[in-house]
C-alpha positions as CSV (number, residue, x, y, z in Angstrom):
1,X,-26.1,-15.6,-22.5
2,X,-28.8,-17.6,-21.4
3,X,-28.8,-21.1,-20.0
4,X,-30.1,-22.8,-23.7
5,X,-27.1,-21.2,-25.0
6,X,-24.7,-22.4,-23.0
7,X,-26.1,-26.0,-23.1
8,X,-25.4,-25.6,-27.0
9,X,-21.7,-24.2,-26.2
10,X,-21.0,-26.6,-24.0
11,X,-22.5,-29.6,-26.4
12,X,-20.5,-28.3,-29.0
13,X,-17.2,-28.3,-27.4
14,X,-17.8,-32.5,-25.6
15,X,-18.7,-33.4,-29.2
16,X,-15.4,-31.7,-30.7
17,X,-13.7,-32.9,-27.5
18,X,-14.9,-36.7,-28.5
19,X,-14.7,-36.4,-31.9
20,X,-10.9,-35.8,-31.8
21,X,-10.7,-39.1,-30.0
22,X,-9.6,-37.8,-26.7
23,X,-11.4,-38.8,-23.6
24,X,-13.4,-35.9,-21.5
25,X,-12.5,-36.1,-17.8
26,X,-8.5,-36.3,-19.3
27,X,-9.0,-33.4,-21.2
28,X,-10.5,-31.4,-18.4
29,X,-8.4,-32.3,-16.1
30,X,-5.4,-31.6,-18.3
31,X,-7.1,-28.3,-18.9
32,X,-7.7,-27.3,-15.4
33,X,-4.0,-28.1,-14.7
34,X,-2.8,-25.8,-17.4
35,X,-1.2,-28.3,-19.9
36,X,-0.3,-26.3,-22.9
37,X,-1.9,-28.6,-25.7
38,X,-5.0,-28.8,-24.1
39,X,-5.1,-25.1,-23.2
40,X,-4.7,-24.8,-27.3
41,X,-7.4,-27.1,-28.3
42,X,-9.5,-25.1,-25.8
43,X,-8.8,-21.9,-27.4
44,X,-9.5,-23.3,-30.9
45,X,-12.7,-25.0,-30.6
46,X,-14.4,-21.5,-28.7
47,X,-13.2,-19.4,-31.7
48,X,-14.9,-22.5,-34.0
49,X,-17.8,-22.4,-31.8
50,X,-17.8,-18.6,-31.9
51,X,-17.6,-18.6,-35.8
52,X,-20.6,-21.0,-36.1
53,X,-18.6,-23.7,-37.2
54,X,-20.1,-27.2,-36.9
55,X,-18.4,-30.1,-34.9
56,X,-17.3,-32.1,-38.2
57,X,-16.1,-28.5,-39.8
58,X,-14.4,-28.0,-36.3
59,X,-12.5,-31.6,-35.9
60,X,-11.6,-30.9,-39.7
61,X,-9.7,-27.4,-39.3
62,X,-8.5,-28.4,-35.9
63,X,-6.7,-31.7,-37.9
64,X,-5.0,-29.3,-40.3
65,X,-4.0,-26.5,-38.0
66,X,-2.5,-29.0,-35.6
67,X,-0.5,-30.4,-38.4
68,X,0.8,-27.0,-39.6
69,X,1.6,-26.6,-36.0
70,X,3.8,-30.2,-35.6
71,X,5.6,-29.9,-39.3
72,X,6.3,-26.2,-38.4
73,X,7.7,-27.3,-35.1
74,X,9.6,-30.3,-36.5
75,X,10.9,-29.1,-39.9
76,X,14.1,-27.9,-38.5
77,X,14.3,-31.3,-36.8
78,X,13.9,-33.4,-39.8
79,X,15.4,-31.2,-42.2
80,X,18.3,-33.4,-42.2
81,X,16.9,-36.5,-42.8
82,X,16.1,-37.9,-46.3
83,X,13.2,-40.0,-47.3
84,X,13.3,-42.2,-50.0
């Protein structure tokens, strides 16, 4: 990969990173320290970037799937309570 492509690669992931309303050194470091969420985020913004996905379509798929991933997570937790 040349150095034009990473550049792009690298844009594309600070402007997901950003658009997600998360600050970049935090994230990074988080990252570099092996937390699992950010490890998560990581993973799904290469495969986004991979599958040519713009940052907008990225932030947008990355808002559902994290929300399947907390109400799958949770549903046993709340399955007791009862909302009125």
């Amino acid at each position: 990969m040349n150095h034009f492509g990473y550049n792009k690669k690298s844009k594309f992931i600070v402007e997901t990173i950003q658009a997600l309303h998360m600050k970049l050194d935090v994230f990074m470091y988080n990252l570099v320290h092996y937390n699992p969420y950010e490890i998560v985020l990581y993973v799904w913004i290469n495969k986004l970037y991979t599958k040519g996905k713009t940052t907008e379509d990225a932030v947008q798929l990355i808002y559902k799937a994290r929300n399947i991933l907390l109400l799958k997570q949770n549903r046993e937790i709340c399955s007791h309570l009862i909302i009125f």
